[in-house]
N, C-alpha and C positions, 0 to 999 in steps of 0.2 A: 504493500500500500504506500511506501515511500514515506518519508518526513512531514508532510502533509499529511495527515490524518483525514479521513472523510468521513464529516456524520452526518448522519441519515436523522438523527432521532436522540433522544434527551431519555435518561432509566432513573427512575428513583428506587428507595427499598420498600416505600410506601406512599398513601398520597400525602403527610405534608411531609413527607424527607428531602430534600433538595435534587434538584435533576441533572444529573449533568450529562453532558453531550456524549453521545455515543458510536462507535464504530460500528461495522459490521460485523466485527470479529468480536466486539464487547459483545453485541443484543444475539448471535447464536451462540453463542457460549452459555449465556445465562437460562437460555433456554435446554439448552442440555445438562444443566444440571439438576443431580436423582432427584434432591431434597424439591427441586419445583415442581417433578412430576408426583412426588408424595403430597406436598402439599395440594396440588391440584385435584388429585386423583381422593381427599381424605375431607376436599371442600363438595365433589361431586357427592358424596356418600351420605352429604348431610352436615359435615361439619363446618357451619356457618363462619365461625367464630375468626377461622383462619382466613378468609375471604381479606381480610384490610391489611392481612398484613405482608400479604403479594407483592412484590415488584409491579415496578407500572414503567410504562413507555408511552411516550407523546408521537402522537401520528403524525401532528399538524404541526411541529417545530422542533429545530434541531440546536436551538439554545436559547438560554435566559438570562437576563440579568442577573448577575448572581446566584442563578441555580434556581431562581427564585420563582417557582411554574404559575404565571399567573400573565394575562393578556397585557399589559404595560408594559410587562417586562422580554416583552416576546423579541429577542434579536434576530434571530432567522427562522421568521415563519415561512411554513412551505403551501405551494398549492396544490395541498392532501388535501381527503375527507376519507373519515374512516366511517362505515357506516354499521351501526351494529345492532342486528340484529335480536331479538331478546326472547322470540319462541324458538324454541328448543328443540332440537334432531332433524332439523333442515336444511343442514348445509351440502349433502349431494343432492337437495331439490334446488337451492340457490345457483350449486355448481355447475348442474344441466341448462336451467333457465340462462346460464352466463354463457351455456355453448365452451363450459370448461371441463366435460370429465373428464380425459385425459391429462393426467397433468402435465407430461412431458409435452404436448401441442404448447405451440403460443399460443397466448390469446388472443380474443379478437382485436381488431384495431382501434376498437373502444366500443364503448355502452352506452348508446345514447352523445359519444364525444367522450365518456372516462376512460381514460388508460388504469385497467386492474392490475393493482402493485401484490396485491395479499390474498390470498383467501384462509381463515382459518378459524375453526370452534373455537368458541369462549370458553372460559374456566366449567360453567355450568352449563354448556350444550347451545351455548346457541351462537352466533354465528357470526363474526369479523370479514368485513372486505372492505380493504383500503384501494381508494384510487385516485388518479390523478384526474386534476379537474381542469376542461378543456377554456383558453382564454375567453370569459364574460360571464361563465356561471355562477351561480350562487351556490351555497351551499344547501339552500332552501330549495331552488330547483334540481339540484343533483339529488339528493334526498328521495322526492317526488316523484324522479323518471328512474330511479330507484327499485323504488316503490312496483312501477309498470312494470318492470321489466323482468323483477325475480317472482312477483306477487305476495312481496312478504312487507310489512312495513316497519322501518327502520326507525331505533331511536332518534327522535325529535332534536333533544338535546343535546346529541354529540355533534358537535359543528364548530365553537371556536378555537383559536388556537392554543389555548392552554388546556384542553382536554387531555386527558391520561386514560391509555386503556390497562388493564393488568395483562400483565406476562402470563403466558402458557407454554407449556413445555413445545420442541421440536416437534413430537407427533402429532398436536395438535393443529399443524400446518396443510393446508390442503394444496396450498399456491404460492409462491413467492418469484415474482421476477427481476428479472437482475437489476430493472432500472430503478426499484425502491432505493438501493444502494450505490445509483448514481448519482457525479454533482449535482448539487442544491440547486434548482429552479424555484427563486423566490417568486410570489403573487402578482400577476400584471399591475402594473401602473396605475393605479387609477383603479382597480377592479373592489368590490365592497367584501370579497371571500373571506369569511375569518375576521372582517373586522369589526370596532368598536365603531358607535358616531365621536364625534371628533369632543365633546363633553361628556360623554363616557370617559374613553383615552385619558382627559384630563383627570376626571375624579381617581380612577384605576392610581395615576402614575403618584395622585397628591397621597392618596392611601399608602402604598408600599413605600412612599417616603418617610411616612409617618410609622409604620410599621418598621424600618432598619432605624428608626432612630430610638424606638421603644424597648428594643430585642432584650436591654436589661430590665425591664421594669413588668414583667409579663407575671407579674404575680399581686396578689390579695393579703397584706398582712401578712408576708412570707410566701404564702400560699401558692404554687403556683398554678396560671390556670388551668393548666394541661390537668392536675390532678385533681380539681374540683370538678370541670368535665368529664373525667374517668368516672368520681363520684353519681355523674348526675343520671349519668349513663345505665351504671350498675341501679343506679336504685328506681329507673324508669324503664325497665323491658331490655336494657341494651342498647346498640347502636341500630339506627335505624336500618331497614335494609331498603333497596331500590322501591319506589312507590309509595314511602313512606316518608321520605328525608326529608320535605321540606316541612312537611306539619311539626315533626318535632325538632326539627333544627330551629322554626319560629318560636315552640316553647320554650323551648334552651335557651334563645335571645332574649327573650322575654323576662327569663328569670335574671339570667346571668347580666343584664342592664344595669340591675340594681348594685351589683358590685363592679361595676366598670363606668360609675359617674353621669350612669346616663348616656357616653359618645358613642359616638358611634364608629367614630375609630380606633377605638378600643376594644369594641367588640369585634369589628374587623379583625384586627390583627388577634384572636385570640379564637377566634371561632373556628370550628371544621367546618372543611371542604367537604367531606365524604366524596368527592366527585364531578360536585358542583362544581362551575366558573363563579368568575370574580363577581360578572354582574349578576348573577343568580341570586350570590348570598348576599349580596349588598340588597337587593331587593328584597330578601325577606328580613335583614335589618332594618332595611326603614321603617317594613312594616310593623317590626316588633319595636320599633320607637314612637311609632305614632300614638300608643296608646299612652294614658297618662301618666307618670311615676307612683307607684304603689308601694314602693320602701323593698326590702328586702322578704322573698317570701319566708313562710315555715320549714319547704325542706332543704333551699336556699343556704340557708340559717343553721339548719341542722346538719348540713355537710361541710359545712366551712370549721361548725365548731367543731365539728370531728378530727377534721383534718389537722386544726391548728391545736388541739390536743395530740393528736400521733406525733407534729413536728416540734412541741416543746419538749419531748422528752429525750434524754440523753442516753441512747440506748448502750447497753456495754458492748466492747468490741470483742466480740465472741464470735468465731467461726459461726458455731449455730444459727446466731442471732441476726448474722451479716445476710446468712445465707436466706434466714427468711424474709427479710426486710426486704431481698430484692425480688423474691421469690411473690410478695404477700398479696399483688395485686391479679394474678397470675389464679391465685385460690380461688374451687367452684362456689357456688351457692350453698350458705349455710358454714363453710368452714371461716368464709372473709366473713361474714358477717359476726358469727363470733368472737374474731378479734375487735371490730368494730371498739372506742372508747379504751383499747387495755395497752398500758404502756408499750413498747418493743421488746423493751430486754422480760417482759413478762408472756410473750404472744407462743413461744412454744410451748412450755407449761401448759398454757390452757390450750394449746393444741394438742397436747398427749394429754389434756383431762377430758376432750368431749371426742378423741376417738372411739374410746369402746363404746358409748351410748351410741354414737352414729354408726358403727358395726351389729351394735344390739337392735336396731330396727332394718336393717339386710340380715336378719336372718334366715330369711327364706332362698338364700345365693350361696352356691357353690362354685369352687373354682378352683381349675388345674394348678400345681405351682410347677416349679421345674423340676420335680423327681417323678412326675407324671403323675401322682395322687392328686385325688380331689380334699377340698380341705374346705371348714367354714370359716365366719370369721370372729373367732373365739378371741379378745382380747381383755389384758389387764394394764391397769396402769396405776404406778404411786408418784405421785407429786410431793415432792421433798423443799423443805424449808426452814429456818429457824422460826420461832415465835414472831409474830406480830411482824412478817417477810411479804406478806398481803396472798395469801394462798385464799383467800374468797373469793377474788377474782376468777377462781376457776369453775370455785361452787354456784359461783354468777353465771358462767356461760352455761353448764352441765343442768343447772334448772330451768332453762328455758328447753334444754334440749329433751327434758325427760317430761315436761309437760303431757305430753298427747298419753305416755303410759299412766301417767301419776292421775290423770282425771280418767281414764278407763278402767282403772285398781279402785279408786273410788266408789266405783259403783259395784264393781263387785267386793268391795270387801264389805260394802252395806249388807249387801246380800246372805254372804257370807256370817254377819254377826248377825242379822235374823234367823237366819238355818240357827243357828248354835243359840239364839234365845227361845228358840221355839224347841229343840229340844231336851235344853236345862228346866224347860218350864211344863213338857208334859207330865203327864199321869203317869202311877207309875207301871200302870198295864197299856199304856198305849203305845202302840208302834211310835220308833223314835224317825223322823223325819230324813230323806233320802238327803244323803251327801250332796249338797250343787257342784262339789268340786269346779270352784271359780278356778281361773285365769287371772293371776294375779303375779306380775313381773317384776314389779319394786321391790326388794326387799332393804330390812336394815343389812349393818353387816354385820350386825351378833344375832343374824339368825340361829336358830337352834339346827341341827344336822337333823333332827327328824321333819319340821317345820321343813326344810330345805327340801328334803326327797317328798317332801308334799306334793310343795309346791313344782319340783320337777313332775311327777306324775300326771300331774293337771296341766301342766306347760301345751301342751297341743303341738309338742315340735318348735317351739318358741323360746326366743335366748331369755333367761333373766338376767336383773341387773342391779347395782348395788353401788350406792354412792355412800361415803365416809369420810365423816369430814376431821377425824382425830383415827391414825394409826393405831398410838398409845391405847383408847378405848377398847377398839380391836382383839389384841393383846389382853388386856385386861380380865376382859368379857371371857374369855376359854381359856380355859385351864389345859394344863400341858397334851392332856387327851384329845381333849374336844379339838384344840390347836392343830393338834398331828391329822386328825380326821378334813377340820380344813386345809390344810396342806393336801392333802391326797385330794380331794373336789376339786379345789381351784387346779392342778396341774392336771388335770383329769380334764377339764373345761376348756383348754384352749387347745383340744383335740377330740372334743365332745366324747370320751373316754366312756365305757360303763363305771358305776359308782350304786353300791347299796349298802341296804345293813338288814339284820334280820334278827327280828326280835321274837318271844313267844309269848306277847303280851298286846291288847287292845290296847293301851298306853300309849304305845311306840309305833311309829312308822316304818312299814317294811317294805320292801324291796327290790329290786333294782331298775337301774332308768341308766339313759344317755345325758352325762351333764353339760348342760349351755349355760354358761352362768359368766356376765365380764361382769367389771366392774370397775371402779374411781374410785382411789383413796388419798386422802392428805395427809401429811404426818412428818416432826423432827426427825432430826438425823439420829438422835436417839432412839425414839420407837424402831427406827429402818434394824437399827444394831439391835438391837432386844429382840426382836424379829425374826432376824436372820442371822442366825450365829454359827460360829465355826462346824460346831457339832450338826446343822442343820441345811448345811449350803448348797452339799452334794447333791439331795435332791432333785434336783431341777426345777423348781420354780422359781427360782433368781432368774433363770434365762428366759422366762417366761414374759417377764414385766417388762413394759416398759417404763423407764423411771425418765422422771424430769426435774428439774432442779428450778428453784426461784432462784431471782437474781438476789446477791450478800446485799442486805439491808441495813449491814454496819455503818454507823453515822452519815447513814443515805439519807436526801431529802427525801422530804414526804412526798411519794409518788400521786400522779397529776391523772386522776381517773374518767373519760369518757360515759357519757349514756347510749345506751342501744335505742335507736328509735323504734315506734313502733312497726312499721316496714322493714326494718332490721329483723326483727325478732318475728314477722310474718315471713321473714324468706327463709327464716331458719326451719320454718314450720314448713314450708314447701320443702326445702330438702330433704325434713323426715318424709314426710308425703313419697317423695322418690324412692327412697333408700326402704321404705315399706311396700312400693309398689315394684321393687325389683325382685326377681323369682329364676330360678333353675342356673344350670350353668353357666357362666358369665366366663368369655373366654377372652384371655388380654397375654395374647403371643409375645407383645413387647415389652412387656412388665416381667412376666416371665424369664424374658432374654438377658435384659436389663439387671436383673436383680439374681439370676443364676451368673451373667461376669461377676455383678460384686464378689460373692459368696465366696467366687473364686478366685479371684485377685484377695481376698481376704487369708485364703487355704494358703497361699503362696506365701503372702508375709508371715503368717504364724510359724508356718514351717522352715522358713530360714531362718525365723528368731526363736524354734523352740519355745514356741509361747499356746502352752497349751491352753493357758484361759482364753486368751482370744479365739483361737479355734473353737473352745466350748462355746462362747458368747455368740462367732459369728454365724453362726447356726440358726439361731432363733432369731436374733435380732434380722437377718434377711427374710424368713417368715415375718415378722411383725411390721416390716417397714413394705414388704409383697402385700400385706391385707391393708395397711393404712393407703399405700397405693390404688389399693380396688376397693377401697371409698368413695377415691376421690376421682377415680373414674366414673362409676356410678352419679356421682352427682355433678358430673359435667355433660350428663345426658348422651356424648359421642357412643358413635358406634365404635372407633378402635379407642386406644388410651391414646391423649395428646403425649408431647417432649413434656408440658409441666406436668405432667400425670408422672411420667418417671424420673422428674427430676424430684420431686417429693418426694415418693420412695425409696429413693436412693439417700435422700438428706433423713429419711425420718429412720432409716438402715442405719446408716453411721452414726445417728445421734445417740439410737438404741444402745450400740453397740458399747459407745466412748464411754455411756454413763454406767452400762450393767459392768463394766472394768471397771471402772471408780469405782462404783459403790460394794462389788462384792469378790473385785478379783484376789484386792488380798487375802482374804478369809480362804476364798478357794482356791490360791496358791498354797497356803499353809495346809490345807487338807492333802494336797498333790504331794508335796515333802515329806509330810508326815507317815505316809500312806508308802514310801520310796519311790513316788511314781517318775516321770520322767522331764517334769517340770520344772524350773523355777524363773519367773520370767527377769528380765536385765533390762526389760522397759521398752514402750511402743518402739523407741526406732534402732535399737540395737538387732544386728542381724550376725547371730551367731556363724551361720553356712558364711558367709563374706568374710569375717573376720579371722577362716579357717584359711593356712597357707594352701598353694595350689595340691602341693600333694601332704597328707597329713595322715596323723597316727590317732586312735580311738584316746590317745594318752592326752593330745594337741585337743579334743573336743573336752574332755575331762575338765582339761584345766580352764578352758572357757567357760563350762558352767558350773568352775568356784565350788568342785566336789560333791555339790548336791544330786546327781544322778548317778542311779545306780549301773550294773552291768546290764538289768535287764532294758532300762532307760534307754543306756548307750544301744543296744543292739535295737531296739525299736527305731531310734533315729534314724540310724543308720538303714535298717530296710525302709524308712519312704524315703529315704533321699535316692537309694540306689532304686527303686521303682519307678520310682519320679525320673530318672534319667537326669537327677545332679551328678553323681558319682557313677565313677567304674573302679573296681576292684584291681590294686596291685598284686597282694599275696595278704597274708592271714589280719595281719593287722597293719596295713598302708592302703589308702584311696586315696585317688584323682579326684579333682574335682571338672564335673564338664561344660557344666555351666552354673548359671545363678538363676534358673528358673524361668 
């Protein structure tokens, strides 16, 4: 192509990202790339959500003012018209009509006087053809004989030159000829194609003036406005889709006035496009100005205070925290909203407090993991804190969530204390009144174990659940028996386990049943130790939990708490609605995929550091962050899991993972020593295999792990490295090493 670059055409990453001029060798490339035909191909299936955030290309102009896609700023407008089509599965009827099935024929010599540059499907089925327009036409009459000529009728609205279409993959191309990617032929003289009237022009060019000279002040009291409109978005349906945009792009104006002074160029520069042109939206600003100042509205009001609550607060810089802060806006329905009002450095805590509840109403959903079993979604969680660390926060979000159970238990536990007053209070020859055996999911958490196999028996296949808001109590309440008895339920329950007991007495409840039981509990780092103690670690229900930590509220300010609006706390209530109306096999290939690398990229560091607890830990915690994953699929409504679907569960994996080592590795390293087992760990990033010279003696491992393993240790090491194909054998006690994994 030479030193001189030829652009045909302006690519953004979005419509307000900036456009820059493009080659011919830029716009097919981008179109060969997988990730646009995934995308493309995940927006056809229904998933809407992905649609805005496409790539786009300008048909009608091959650069802008500063990048800047908008008619004032048009430097080299072209004489295109792209005309597009919007019903669906017609484009070899358009391509016949154009006397174009063959693709390799040229085309005619025009349509009507258009020279056809493009033919090819839209992202959703319907139909693109760019062409060149012959000297004197309009875009209004090429439209029209358009129209005639294919008998399909073309969007209205596509015609000026700052229009953007979205990118589609290569195969989506039905036509492309060479002279799209010929020098630039700008607009005859004098011709009206594409333009403004000459006081449009003018407002257009005073607007983007005012707009590059605003570009720092594009916020509300900090606020910026991008993220008040994200707000306004979320808590109104969404972004609008085609057919919709301008009713609610006016309500948007309408409201958003009130905190933009009333101008209107301010609203200008802060407003979406979604696709519109410059004069489009400026007309439905006016209109949204003409009506008279009303002050700022209610939910207005209640999104700014929200917002300017999440940005007063000084979140700690914690991996975790970081990770969801940029993650937070990305959350389905029902999970953002429960953060809604709660500091940052507080927002994962109460996100591992309202998973099991939001797992406890999917439990009618099954789902493959990557060992090829089907599994439900059994979870536990303890939220950890020192005293007065503000852990009600969690109990805040966890009782809106358990609402719809807690007023359904209601009614049947009325029920249930009429059964039982009607028959304390018969005769004593009369028949005693037929069990109702209610449906009753709440429980405390010092249920009684007979109470408990009750209440499983009557479950109807349905999880129970159990919120607690003092560990210590817990503890308390069961004495070492009843203790060990809940130990065996709970690890029994986050694999729906059988679990009974059998008595020979009407007193007692007998049994056996399938246990579904999660649950939420709060509690010091004292109760967590009393808990779970050395002599009790083995078990396996430490790997079971997942645990979350408050932020240190040692001579911390007094943290700066948000209200959940009522629309808040209704969407939460839609989410249940979802997660209740989800049933049978739920299958999520990428999640799977996803979360079988971790597990395995996990297998790999334990075993070159010899670090048997994390290998214990990373076990479960990739189940637990796989189910927290197919949540929050589930309540994104898609048919596959999006990228933030598994980036979740992979942050809510590792999170698992860091804390069940914190909280319980030491205890179950001291078990592993004690035991002569083959453990003792030297800390996450110590890598015993690496620190081993290239060829080495079982004496050279020894001394790296500071005596504490025994012979049978050593020889277990030693066969998975040599399985593993790290090692090959010299003779009795010498190995090579062949790689690092």
């Amino acid at each position: 192509m030479g030193v001189n670059k030829q652009y045909f055409t302006c690519i953004g990453r979005g419509h307000g990202a900036p456009c820059l001029p493009a080659t011919r060798e830029d716009w097919e490339c981008l179109r060969r790339e997988p990730w646009l035909a995934q995308m493309c191909d995940r927006i056809a299936k229904g998933d809407e959500e992905l649609k805005h955030r496409l790539p786009v290309w300008t048909p009608h102009c091959a650069e802008f003012n500063n990048n800047h896609r908008a008619i004032a700023d048009a430097v080299k407008p072209l004489n295109r018209l792209m005309l597009d089509f919007d019903e669906k599965g017609h484009t070899d009827d358009i391509l016949s009509r154009l006397k174009m099935k063959d693709e390799k024929l040229n085309p005619p010599s025009d349509v009507h006087g258009m020279q056809v540059l493009l033919v090819e499907e839209s992202v959703r089925g319907g139909t693109h053809v760019l062409v060149e327009l012959p000297g004197g036409m309009t875009a209004d009459e090429a439209q029209e004989l358009m129209e005639e000529a294919t008998g399909f009728k073309p969007d209205k609205a596509v015609k000026d030159v700052s229009r953007c279409i979205y990118m589609v993959p290569e195969s989506h191309t039905r036509y492309v000829s060479e002279r799209m990617f010929s020098p630039l032929q700008p607009p005859p003289v004098g011709e009206a194609t594409n333009k403004l009237t000459e006081k449009e022009a003018d407002d257009s060019v005073a607007h983007n003036s005012e707009l590059r000279t605003q570009n720092c002040e594009l916020k509300f009291k900090g606020v910026p406005y991008s993220d008040i409109i994200s707000e306004w978005w979320r808590r109104n349906g969404g972004e609008p889709a085609e057919g919709e945009r301008n009713v609610k792009l006016h309500k948007l104006a309408v409201n958003l006035r009130a905190i933009c002074d009333n101008k209107k160029e301010v609203l200008m520069a802060v407003m979406p496009r979604l696709g519109l042109s410059e004069v489009e939206l400026k007309s439905i600003v006016d209109s949204a100005c003409k009506e008279s100042p009303k002050g700022i509205s209610k939910v207005m009001q209640g999104i700014v205070n929200t917002l300017l609550t999440e940005n007063s607060e000084e979140a700690e810089d914690t991996e975790e925290h970081s990770l969801l802060g940029r993650g937070l806006w990305r959350l389905p329905i029902g999970l953002k909203e429960s953060l809604v009002g709660v500091p940052k450095n507080m927002q994962m805590p109460v996100l591992c407090s309202v998973m099991p509840i939001a797992a406890t109403y999917a439990d009618q959903v099954s789902v493959k993991y990557c060992d090829g079993m089907e599994q439900r979604l059994g979870m536990m969680s303890i939220i950890l804190g020192d005293q007065a660390s503000g852990k009600s926060v969690c109990k805040n979000a966890v009782d809106v969530w358990k609402r719809q159970l807690e007023e359904e238990d209601a009614l049947a536990r009325k029920r249930e204390e009429e059964w039982k007053e009607r028959k304390k209070s018969r005769k004593a020859n009369e028949k005693a009144p037929e069990d109702p055996h209610m449906l009753i999911r709440v429980l405390p958490v010092t249920v009684s174990c007979s109470t408990l196999l009750k209440r499983f028996k009557n479950s109807c296949d349905h999880t129970l659940y159990s919120f607690g808001e003092e560990l210590d109590t817990l503890r308390k309440t069961n004495g070492a028996g009843s203790w060990s008895s809940k130990y065996d339920i709970y690890r029994l329950s986050f694999d729906r386990g059988e679990w009974g007991q059998d008595y020979n007495s009407d007193q007692a409840e007998s049994g056996v049943v399938r246990v579904a039981y999660n649950w939420t509990m709060l509690g010091t780092y004292g109760a967590m130790r009393k808990c779970f103690k050395s002599d009790n670690i083995e078990n396996g229900l430490s790997s079971r939990i997942l645990v979350a930590e408050m932020p240190d509220s040692s001579f911390a300010k007094m943290p700066k708490y948000g209200k959940r609006s009522l629309e808040d706390e209704a969407r939460i209530q839609d989410a249940v609605n979802m997660l209740r109306g989800a049933n049978g096999l739920i299958d999520t290939p990428r999640l799977r995929k996803a979360i079988g690398d971790w597990v395995e990229e996990k297998r790999v560091e334990a075993a070159k550091d010899i670090d048997r607890v994390k290998d214990t830990y990373r076990k479960r915690a990739a189940v637990i962050g796989f189910r927290c994953g197919v949540v929050f699929h589930l309540l994104t409504g898609n048919a596959r899991e999006s990228q933030a679907c598994i980036d979740f569960a992979l942050m809510m994996a590792e999170y698992c993972l860091q804390e069940q080592i914190k909280m319980f590795g030491e205890a179950l390293q001291s078990q592993y020593i004690e035991a002569n087992d083959m453990n003792i760990r030297n800390g996450i990033n110590s890598s015993v295999f690496d620190k081993l010279p290239p060829v080495f003696t079982t004496d050279d491992l020894r001394a790296l792990k500071s005596g504490h393993c025994g012979e049978g240790s050593i020889r277990v090491i030693i066969f998975r490295w040599l399985h593993d194909g790290w090692i090959e054998k010299i003779d009795k006690k010498m190995w090579r090493k062949k790689s690092k994994g």
